[in-house]
C-alpha positions in Angstrom: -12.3 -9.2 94.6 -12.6 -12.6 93.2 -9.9 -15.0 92.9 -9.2 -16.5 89.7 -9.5 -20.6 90.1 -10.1 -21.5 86.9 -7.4 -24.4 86.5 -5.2 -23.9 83.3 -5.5 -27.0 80.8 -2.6 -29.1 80.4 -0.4 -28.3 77.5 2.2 -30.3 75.6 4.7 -28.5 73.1 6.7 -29.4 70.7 8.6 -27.4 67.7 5.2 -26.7 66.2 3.4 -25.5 68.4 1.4 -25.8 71.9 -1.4 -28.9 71.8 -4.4 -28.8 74.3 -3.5 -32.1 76.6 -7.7 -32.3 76.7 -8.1 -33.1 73.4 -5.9 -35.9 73.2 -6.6 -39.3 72.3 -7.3 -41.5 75.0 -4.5 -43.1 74.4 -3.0 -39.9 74.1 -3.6 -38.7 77.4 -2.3 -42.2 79.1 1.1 -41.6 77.0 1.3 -38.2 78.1 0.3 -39.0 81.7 3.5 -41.3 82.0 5.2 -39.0 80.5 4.9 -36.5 83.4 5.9 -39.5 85.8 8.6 -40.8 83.9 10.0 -37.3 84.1 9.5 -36.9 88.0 11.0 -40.4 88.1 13.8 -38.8 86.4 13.8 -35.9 88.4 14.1 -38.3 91.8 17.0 -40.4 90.2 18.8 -37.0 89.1 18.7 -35.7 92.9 19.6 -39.4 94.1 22.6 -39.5 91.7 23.6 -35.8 92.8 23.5 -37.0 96.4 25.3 -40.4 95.9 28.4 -38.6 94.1 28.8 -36.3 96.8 28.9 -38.9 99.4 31.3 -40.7 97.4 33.6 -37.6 96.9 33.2 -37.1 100.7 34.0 -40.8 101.1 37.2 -40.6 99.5 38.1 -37.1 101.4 38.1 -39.2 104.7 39.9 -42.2 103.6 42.4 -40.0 101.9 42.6 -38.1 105.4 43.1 -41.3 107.3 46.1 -42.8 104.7 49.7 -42.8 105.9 52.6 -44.4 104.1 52.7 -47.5 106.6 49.7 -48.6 105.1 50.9 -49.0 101.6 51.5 -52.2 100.2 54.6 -53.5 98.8 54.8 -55.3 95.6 57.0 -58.4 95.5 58.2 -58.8 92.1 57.0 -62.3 90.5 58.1 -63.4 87.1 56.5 -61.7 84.2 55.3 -64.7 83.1 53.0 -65.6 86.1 51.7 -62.4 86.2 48.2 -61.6 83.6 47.8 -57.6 83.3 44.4 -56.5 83.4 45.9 -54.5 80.5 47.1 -57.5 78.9 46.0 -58.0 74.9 47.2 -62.0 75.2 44.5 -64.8 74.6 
């Protein structure tokens, strides 16, 4: 029994319909050539960014861990006027 190698044509759809990649402009066929790396590109960064937030999450779980209430800091109080709020509205 032969196996079928015939290699399917590349295919780009859209709410109309299905287009035939091959028959493309050339231009065409570079635009939709980037396409397909742009989107692996995207692909890449997606799995990076999946893998950065978890480290940070995990980040935090071992600094949390590690806290204790000797290490908080203690606020002097200063007079209001010397003090600039990051929420501060003033100019």
């Amino acid at each position: 029994m032969a196996e079928d190698t015939q290699v399917k044509p590349w295919t780009y759809t859209t709410d109309v319909g299905t287009y035939d990649v091959s028959k493309f402009t050339d231009e065409g066929k570079t635009a939709f050539l980037i396409l397909l790396e742009t989107d692996k590109d995207l692909q890449a960064l997606k799995k990076q960014t999946a893998k950065l937030n978890r480290a940070i999450v995990g980040f935090n779980q071992d600094i949390a861990e590690q806290l204790t209430d000797e290490m908080l800091v203690v606020e002097e109080e200063t007079e209001e006027e010397d003090v600039v709020s990051s929420e501060s509205t003033e100019i």
